[in-house]
C-alpha positions as CSV (number, residue, x, y, z in Angstrom):
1,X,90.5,106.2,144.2
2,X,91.7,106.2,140.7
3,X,90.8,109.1,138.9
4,X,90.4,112.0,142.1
5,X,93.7,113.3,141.1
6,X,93.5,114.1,137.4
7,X,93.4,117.7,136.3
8,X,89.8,118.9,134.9
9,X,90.4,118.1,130.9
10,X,90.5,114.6,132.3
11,X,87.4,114.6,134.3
12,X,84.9,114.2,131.5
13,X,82.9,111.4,131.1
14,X,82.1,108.7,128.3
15,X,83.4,109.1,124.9
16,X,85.0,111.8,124.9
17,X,86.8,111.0,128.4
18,X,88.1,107.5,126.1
19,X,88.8,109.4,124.0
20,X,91.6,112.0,126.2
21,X,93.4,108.5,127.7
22,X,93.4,107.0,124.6
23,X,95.4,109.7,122.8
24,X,98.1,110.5,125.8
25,X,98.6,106.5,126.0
26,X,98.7,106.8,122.1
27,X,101.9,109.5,122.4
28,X,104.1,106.4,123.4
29,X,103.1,105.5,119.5
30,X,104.3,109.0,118.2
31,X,107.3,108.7,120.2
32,X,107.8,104.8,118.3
33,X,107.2,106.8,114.9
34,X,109.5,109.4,115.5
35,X,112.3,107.2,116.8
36,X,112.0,104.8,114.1
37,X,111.4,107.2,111.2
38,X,114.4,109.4,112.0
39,X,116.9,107.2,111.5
40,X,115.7,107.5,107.7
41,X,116.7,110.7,107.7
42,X,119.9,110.1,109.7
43,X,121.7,107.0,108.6
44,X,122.9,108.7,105.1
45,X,125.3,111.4,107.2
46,X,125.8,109.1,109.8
47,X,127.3,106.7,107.0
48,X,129.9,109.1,105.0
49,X,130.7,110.5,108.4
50,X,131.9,107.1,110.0
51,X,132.7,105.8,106.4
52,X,130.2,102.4,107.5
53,X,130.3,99.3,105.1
54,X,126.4,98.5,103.5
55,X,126.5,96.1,106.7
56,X,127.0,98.8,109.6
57,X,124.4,101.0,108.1
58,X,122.0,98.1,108.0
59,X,123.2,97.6,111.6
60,X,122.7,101.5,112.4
61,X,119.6,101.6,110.9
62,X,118.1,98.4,112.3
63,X,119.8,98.4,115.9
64,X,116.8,100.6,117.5
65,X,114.9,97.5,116.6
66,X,117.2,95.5,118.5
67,X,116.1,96.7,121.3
68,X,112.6,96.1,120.6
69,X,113.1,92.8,120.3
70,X,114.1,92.4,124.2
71,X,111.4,95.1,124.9
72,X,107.8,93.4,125.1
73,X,109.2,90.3,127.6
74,X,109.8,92.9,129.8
75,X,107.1,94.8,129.2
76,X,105.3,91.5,129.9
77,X,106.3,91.6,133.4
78,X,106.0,94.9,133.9
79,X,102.7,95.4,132.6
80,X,101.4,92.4,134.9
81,X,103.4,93.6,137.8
82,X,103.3,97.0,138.3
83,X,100.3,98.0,135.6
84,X,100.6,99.5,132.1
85,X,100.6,103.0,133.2
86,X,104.5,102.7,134.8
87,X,104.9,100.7,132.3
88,X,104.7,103.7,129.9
89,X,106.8,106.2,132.3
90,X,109.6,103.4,132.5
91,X,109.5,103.5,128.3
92,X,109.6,107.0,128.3
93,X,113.2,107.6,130.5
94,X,114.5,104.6,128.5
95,X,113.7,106.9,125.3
96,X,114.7,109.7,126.7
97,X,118.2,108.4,127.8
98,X,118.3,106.8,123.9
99,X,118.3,110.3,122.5
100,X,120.7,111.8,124.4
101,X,123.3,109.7,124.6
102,X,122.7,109.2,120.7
103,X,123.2,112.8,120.2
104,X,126.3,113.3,121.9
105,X,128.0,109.6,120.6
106,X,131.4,109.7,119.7
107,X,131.6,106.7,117.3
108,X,128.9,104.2,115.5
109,X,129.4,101.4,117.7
110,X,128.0,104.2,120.6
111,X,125.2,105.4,118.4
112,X,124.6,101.3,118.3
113,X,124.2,101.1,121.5
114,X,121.8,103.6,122.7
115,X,119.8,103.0,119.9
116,X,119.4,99.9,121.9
117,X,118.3,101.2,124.5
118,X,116.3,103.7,122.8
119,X,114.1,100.4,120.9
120,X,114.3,98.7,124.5
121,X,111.9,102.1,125.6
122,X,110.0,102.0,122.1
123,X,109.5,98.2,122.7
124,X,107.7,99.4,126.0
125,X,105.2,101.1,124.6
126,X,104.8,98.8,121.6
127,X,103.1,96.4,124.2
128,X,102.0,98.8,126.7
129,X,100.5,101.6,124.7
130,X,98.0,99.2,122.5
131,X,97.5,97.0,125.5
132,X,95.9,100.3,127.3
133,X,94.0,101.4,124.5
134,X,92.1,98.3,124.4
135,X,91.3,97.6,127.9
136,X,90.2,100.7,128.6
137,X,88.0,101.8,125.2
138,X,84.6,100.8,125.2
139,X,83.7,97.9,122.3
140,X,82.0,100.0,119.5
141,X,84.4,102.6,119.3
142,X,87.6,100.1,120.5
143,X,88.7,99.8,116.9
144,X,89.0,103.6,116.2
145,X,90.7,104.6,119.8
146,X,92.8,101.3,118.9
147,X,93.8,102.8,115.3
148,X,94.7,105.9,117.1
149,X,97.9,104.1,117.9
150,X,98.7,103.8,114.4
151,X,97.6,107.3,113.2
152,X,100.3,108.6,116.3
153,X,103.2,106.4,114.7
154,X,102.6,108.0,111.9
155,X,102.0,111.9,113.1
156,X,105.5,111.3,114.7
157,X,107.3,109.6,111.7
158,X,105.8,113.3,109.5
159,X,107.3,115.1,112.3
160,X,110.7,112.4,112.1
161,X,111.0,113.6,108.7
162,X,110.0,117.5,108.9
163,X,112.6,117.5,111.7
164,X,115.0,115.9,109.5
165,X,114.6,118.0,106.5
166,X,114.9,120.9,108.1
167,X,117.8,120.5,110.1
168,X,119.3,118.7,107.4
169,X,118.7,122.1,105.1
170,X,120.1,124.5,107.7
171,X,122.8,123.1,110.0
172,X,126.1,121.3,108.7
173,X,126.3,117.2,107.7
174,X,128.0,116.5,110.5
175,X,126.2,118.1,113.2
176,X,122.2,117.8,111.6
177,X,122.2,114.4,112.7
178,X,122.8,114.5,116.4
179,X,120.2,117.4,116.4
180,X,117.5,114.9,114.6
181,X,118.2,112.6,117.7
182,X,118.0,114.9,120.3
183,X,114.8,116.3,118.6
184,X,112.7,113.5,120.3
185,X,113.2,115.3,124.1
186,X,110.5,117.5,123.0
187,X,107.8,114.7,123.1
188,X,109.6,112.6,125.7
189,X,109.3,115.2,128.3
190,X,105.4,116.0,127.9
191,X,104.7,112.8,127.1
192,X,105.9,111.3,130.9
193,X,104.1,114.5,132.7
194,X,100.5,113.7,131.0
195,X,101.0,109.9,132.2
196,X,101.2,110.7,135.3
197,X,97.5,112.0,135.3
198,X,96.2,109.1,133.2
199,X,93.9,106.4,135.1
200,X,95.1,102.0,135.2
201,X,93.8,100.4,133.0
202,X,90.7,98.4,134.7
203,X,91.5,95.0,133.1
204,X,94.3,95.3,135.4
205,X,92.7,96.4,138.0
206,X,90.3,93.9,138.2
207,X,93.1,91.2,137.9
208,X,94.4,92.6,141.3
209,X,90.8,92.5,142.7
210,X,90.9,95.9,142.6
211,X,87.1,96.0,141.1
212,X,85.9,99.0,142.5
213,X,88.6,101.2,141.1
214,X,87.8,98.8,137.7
215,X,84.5,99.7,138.2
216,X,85.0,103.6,138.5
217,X,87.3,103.5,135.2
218,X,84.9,101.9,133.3
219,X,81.8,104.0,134.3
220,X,83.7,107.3,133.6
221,X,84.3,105.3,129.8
222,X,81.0,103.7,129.3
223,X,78.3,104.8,132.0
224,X,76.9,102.9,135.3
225,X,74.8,100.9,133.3
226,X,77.4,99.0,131.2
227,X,79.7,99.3,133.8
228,X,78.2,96.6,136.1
229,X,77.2,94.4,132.9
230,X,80.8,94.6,131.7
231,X,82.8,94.1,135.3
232,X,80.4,91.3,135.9
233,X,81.7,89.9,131.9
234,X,85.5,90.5,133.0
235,X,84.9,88.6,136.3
236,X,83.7,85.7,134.7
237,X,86.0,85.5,132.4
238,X,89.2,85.7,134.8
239,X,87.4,82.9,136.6
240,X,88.0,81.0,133.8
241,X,91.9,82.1,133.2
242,X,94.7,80.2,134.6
243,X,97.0,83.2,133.0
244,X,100.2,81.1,132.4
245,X,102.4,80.4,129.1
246,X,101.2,76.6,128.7
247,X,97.4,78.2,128.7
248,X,98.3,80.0,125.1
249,X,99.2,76.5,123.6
250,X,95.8,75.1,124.3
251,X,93.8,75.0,120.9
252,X,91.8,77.7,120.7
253,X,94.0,80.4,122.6
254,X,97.1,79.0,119.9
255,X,95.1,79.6,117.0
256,X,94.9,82.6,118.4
257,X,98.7,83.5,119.3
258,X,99.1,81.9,115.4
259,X,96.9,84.7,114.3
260,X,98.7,87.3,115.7
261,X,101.8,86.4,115.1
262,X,101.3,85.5,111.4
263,X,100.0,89.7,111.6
264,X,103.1,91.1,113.2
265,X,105.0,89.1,110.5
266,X,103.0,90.6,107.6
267,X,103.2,94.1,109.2
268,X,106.8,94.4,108.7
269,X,107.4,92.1,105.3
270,X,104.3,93.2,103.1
271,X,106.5,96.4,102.1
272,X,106.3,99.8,104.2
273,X,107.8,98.8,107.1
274,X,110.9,97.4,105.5
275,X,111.1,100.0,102.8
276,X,110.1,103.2,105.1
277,X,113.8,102.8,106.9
278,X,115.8,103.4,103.6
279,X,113.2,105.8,101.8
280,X,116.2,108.4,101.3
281,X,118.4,105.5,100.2
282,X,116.0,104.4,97.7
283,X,114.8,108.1,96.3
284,X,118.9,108.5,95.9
285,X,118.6,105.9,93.8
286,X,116.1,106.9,92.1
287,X,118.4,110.3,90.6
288,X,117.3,112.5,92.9
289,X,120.3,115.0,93.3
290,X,119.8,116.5,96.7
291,X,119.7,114.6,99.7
292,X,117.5,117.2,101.3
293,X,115.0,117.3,98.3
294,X,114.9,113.4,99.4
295,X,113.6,113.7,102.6
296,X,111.2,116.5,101.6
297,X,109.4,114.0,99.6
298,X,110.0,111.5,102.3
299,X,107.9,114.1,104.3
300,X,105.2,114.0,101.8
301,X,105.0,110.2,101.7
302,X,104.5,110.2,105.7
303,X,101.9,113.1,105.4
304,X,99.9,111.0,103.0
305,X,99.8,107.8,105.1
306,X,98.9,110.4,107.8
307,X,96.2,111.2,105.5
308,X,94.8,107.5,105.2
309,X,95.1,106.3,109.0
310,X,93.0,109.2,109.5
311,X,90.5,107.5,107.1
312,X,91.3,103.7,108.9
313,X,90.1,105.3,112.2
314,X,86.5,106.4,110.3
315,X,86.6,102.8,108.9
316,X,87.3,99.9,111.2
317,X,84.7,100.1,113.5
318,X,82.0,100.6,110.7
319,X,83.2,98.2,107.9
320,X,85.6,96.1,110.2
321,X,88.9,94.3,110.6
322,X,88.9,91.7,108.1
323,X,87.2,93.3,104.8
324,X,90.0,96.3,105.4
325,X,92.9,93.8,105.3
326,X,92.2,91.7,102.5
327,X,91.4,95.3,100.0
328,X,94.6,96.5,101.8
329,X,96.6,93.2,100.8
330,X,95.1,93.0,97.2
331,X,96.5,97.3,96.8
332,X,99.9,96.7,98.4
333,X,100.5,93.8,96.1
334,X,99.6,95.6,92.7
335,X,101.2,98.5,94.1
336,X,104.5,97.1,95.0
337,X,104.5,95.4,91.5
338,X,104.3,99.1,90.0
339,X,107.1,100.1,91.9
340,X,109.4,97.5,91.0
341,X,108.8,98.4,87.5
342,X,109.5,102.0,88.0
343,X,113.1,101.2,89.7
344,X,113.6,98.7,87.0
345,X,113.1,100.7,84.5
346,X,114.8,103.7,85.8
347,X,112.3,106.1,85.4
348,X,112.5,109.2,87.1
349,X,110.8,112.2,88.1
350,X,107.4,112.9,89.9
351,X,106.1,109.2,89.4
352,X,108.6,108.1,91.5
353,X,107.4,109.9,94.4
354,X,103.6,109.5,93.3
355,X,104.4,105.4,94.0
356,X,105.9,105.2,96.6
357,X,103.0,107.3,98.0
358,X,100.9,104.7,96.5
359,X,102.4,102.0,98.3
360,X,102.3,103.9,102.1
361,X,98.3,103.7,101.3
362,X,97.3,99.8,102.3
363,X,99.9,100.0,104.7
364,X,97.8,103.7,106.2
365,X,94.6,101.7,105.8
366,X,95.5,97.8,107.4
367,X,98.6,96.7,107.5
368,X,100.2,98.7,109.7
369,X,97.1,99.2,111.8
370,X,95.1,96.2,112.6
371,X,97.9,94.1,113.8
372,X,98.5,96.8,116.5
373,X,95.0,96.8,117.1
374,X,94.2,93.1,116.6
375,X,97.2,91.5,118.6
376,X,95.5,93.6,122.3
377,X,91.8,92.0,121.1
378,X,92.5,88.3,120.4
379,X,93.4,87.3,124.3
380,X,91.8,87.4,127.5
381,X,93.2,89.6,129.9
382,X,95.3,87.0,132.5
383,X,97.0,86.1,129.2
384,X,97.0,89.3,127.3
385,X,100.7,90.5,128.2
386,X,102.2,87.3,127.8
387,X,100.7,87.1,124.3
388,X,101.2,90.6,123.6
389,X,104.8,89.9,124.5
390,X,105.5,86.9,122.2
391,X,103.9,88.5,118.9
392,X,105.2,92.0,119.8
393,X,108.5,90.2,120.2
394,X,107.5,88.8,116.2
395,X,106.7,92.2,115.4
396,X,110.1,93.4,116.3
397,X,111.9,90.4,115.2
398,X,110.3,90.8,111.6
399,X,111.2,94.8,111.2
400,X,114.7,94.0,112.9
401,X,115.5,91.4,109.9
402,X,113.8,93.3,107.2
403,X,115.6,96.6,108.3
404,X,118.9,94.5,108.3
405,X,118.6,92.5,105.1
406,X,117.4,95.2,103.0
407,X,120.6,97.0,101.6
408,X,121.5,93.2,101.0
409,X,118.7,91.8,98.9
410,X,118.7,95.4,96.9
411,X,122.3,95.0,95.9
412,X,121.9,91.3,95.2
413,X,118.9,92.5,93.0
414,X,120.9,94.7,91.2
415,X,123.6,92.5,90.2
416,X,120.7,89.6,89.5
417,X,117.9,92.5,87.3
418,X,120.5,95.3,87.4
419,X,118.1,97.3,89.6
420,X,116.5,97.3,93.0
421,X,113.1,96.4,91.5
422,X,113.3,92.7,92.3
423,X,113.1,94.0,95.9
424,X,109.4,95.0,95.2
425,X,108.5,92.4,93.3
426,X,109.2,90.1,96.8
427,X,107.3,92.0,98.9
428,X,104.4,91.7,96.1
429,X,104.4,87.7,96.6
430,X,104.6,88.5,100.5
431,X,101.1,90.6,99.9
432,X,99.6,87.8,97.9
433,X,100.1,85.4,101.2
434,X,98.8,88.6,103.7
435,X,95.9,88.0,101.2
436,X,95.5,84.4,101.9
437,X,95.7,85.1,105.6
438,X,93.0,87.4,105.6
439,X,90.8,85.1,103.8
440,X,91.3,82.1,105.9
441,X,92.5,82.8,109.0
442,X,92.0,86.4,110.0
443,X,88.6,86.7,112.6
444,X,86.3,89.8,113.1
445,X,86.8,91.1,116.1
446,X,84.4,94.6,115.0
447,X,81.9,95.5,117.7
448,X,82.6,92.5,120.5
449,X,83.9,92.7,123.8
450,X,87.4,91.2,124.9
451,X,85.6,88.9,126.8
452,X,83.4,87.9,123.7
453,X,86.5,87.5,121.7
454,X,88.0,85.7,124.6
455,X,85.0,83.3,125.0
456,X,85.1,82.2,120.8
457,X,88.6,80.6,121.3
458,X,87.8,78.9,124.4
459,X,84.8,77.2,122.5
460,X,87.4,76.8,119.6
């Protein structure tokens, strides 16, 4: 059976048994966060010791998300043929192999590379991890186990950046930065031993006809009782599911791929996501003399979006998906506009750290969140992975271009303004439009089943 061989801290039942899977599949987040985040830190020494053109270190900074991009169609196939749990482990060694290599690279076009592979691994668990979450958390609490995701991205971008800073402080420029890289083996390894004790997820169980063992997961979550009523739900609604590419373009089910695409766009160009990479860069710019004093308020800005998932995961489930996004899209706008002005008018000094923690708030509450969340709820489970894949592939796509573009559109706003503000002022129309989306489009997934959600856009 599926859950005899887990050690006892597994073998508890209901919410707090969700709770334990939840957070181990959520690691493969923290291991996203500290991948991505550390290049923040990294790409500065990286570019004065390869001497890189503003181009390469968009390239170095932006190539982890390369990979990404490739990530989720195999993840796709993985997760439908072998399960989301390997899945995970597969990630993991990819990660693992990323960092190493990384570490020990003799030239850019190496440290390229393997970041490649590295984001090939983080891609992985972009679709896995959320996928796993969401299948197996019971519906009233699915939105704060899904959140838990999110909060793990960001625990590991604070420890990115502690890592960072400290190594950074204490060990020379042109060793600190293989050290940050090799840094993540302390996660990886954990990370693929606790997956081995972790249960499949019973969506995919049950789409093997594997309903017992479904069945046992879901009673362990949720108790007998719901158990039967929701296996019953899930094998009614795979009845229904023909499961193939050509099904998401049917009306209701591409609404719903639209939805979550048009989210994994605004995650990555409403500000924090394209911003977060070149933080340092920025705070540089900003007059900041020390490097090191840059990614120590880096550090701060991550522990206070730390401090504000935290609050998403008290908030989704109680005031829901679509009231948080449209407050979150009306803050980053205003506070993006603030920003601008502060690197417009070169002003310099504590405010500049107080906004830019200002703007890592919406992003805490919504943005970076609920399209995690929100793209593993909108499809039934024959089509979840496939859909997963395509707006996970947006996801990346989006962060890959922003990442890259960046250093661009800042120096063509500073010979247009004469300062990177007009970079801000973009991503404050960007906001206006997540605003508009939420209004309009965005649906309320708080409280239902997958199969509820499932059943809306096949009467749409």
């Amino acid at each position: 059976m599926v859950l005899n061989d887990q050690p006892a801290v597994f073998q508890q039942k209901g919410a707090l048994y969700a709770f334990q899977i939840a957070f181990v599949a959520a690691v493969g987040g923290f291991l996203f966060g500290y991948d991505l985040a550390l290049i923040s830190g990294a790409n500065l020494y990286i570019r004065d010791q390869f001497g890189l053109s503003p181009f390469l270190l968009g390239l170095v900074t932006a190539s982890a998300t390369l990979g990404c991009i490739f990530g989720p169609f195999l993840g796709a196939w993985l997760s439908d043929g072998i399960g989301r749990k390997k899945t995970l482990i597969i990630a993991s060694v990819l990660l693992a192999i990323g960092a190493i290599v990384t570490a020990i690279a003799p030239d850019v076009y190496t440290i390229i590379i393997f970041r490649i592979v590295g984001g090939l691994g983080v891609g992985l668990c972009s679709i896995a991890s959320p996928m796993y979450i969401t299948e197996v958390a019971p519906p009233q609490k699915r939105g704060k186990l899904g959140v838990i995701y999110q909060l793990l991205i960001v625990i590991g971008s604070v420890m990115a950046a502690a890592a960072a800073f400290f190594l950074a402080k204490y060990l020379p420029a042109t060793t600190c930065w293989r050290w940050m890289f090799f840094s993540q083996m302390a996660a990886v390894l954990p990370f693929i031993v606790l997956l081995f004790f972790l249960p499949e997820s019973p969506r995919w169980l049950a789409e093997k006809n594997r309903f017992q063992d479904a069945l046992q997961v879901i009673t362990f979550v949720q108790g007998p009782e719901r158990a039967e009523t929701e296996i019953k739900e899930i094998k009614e609604s795979l009845s229904q599911e023909e499961g193939t590419f050509a099904e998401l373009l049917k009306p209701g089910f591409r609404m719903a791929l639209l939805i979550g695409s048009l989210l994994a766009i605004f995650n990555n160009w409403s500000g924090w996501s394209g911003a977060g990479g070149y933080l340092v860069y920025l705070l540089e710019k900003s007059g900041l003399p020390s490097r090191t004093g840059a990614i120590l308020q880096l550090l701060i800005a991550y522990g206070v979006m730390g401090v504000f998932t935290m609050t998403s995961c008290f908030l989704v489930d109680r005031f829901g998906r679509k009231p948080l996004w449209n407050l979150s899209s009306i803050l980053m706008a205003v506070f993006m506009l603030i920003v601008g002005l502060v690197f417009h008018y070169n002003i310099t000094g504590p405010i500049v750290l107080i906004v830019v923690c200002l703007f890592a708030i919406p992003h805490a509450l919504a943005l970076g969140p609920l399209p995690w969340l929100m793209m593993s709820e909108l499809y039934p489970t024959r089509l979840r992975a496939k859909a997963v894949a395509i707006t996970t592939t947006v996801i990346w796509i989006a962060g890959f271009t922003g990442a890259l573009i960046l250093p661009v559109i800042a120096e063509f706003s500073e010979k247009l303004i004469g300062s990177v503000g007009g970079l801000f002022w973009l991503y404050t129309v960007i906001c206006i439009f997540a605003l508009i989306f939420g209004i309009k489009l965005l649906p309320e997934t708080k409280g239902k089943t997958l199969e509820q959600i499932a059943e809306q856009w096949r009467k749409h």
